[in-house]
Backbone as numpy.savetxt, mean C-alpha at the origin, in Angstrom:
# Nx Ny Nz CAx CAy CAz Cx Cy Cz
5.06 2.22 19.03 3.72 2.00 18.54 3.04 3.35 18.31
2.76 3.44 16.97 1.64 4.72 17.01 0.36 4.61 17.56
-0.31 6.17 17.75 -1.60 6.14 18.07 -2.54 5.84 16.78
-3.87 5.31 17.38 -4.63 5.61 16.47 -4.97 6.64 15.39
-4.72 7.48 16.38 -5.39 9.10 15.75 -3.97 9.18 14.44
-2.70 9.10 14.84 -1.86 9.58 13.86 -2.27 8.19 12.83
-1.88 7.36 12.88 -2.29 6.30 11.33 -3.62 6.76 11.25
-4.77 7.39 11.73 -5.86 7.61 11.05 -5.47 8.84 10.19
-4.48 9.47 10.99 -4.38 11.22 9.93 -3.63 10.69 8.77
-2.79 9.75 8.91 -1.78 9.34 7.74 -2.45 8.22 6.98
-3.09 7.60 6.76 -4.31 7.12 5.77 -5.48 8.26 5.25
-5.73 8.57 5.91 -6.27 10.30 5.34 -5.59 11.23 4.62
-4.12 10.93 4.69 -3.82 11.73 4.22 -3.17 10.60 2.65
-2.87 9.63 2.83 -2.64 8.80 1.25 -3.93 8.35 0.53
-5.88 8.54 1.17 -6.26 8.64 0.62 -6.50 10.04 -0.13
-6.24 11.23 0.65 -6.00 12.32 -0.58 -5.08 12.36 -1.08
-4.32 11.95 -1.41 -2.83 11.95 -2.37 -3.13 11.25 -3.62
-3.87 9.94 -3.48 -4.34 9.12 -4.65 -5.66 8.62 -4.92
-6.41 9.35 -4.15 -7.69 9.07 -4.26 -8.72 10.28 -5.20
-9.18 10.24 -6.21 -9.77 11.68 -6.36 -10.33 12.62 -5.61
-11.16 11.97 -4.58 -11.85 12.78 -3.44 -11.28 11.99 -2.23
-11.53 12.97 -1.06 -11.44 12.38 -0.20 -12.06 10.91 0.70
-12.73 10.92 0.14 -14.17 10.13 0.31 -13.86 8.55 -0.56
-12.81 8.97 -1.17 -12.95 7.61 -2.54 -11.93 6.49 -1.95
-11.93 5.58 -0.95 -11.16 5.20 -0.25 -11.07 3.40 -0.87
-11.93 3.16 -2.29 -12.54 1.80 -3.05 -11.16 2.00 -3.61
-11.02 3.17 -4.67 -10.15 2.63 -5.78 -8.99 1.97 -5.89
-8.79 1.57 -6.75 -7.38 0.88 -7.21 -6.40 1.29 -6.27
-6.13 2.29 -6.76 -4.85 3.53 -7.02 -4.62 3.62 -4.96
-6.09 3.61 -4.28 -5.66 4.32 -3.06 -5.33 2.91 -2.60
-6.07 1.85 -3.01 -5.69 0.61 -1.61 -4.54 -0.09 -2.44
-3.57 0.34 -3.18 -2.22 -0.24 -3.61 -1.54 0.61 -2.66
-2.09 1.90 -2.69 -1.03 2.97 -1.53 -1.26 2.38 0.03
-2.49 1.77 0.23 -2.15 2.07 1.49 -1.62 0.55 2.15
-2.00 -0.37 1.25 -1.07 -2.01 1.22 0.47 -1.67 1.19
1.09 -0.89 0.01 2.45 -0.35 0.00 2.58 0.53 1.17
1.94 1.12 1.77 2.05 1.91 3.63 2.27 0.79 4.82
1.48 -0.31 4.41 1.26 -1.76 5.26 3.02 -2.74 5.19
2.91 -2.89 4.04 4.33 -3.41 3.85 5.23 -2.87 4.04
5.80 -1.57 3.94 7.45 -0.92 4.37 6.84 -0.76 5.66
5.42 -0.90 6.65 5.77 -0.91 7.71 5.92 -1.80 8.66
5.60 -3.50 8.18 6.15 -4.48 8.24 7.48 -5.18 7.76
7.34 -4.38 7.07 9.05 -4.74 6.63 10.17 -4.41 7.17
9.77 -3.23 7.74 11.09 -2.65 8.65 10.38 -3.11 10.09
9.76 -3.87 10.50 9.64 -4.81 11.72 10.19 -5.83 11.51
9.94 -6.34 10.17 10.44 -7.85 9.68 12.08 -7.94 9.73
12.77 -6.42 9.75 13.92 -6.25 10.17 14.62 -7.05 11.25
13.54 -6.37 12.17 13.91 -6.07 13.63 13.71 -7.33 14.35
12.96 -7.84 13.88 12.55 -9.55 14.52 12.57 -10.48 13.34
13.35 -11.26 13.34 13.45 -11.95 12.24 13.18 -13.14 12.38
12.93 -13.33 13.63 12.04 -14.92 14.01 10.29 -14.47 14.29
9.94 -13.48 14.05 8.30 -13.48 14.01 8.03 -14.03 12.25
7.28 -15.02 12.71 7.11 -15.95 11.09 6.11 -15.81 10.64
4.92 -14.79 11.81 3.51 -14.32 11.42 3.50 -13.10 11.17
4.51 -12.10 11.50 4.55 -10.81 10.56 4.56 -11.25 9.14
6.02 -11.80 8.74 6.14 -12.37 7.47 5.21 -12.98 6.90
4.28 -14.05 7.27 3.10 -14.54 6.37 2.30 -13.58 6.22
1.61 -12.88 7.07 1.12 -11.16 6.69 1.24 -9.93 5.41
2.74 -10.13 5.46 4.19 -9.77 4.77 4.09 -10.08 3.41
3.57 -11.51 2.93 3.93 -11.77 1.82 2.46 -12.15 1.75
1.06 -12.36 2.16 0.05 -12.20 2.23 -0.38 -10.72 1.30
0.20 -9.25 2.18 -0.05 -8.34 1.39 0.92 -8.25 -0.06
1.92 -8.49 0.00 2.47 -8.25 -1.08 1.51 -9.30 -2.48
0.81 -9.80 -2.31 0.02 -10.76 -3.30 -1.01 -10.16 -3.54
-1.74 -9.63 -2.49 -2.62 -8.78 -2.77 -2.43 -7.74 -3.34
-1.25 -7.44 -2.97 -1.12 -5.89 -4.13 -0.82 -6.17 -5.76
0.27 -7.34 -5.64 0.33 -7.90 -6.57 -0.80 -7.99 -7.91
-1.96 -8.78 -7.51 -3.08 -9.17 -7.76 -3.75 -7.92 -8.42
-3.95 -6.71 -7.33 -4.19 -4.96 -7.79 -3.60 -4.29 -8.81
-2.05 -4.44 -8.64 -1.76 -3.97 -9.98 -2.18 -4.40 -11.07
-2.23 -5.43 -11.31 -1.92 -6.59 -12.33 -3.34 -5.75 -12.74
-4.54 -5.83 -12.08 -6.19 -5.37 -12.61 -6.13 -4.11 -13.03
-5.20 -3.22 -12.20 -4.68 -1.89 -12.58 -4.70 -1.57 -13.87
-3.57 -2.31 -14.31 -2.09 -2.38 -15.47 -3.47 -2.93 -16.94
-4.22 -3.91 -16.59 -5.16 -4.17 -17.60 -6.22 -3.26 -17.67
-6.97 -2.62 -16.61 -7.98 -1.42 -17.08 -7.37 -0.25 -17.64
-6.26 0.29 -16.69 -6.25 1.40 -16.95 -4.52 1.65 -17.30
-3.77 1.49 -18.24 -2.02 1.60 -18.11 -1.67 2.69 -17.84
-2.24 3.76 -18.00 -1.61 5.50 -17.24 -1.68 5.77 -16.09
-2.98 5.09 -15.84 -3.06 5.11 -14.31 -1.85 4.34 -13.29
-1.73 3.24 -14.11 -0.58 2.27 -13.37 0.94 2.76 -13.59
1.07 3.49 -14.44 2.48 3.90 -14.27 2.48 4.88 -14.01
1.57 5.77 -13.35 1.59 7.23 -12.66 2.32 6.05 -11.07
0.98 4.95 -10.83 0.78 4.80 -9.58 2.04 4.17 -9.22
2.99 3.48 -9.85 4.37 2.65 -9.72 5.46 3.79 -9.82
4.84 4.94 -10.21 6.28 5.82 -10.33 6.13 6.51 -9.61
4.55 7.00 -8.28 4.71 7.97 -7.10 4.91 7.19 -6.49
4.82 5.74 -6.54 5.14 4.94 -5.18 6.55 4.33 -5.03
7.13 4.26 -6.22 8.60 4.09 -6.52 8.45 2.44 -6.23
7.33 1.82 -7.08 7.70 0.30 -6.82 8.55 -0.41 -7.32
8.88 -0.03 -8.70 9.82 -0.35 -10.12 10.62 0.45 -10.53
12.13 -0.09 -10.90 13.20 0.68 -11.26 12.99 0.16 -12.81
């Protein structure tokens, strides 16, 4: 289990990676990153226990939501969305 303090430095640190400012923690771009941070880190729990059936609804809970984000992404803005699918490596 991590501490607080480190997932607070490591969300601080993917809202400056995709956020324009530090401060900009609304946009698109940062809460697809930090849902895609949420999921590979349920997912590699979802590994490990494969009878927890409430990680997984969680699991596929966020993946809809992100879902849902791109999709609003991909219609406002398309450069933005294939910057954001190709630093996050969602699509081959």
């Amino acid at each position: 289990m991590l501490s607080k303090s480190v997932v607070k430095a490591q969300k601080a640190e993917v809202v400056r990676k995709f956020g324009n400012t530090s401060t900009q923690t609304g946009s698109t771009q940062v809460q697809v990153a930090l849902i895609t941070r949420r999921i590979n880190h349920l997912t590699e729990h979802a590994k490990k226990a494969p009878k927890d059936f409430s990680c997984r609804k969680g699991l596929l809970t966020l993946v809809g939501q992100r879902k849902r984000l791109l999709t609003y992404l991909k219609r406002e803005n398309e450069n933005e969305y294939l910057k954001l699918i190709q630093a996050l490596e969602l699509r081959k």
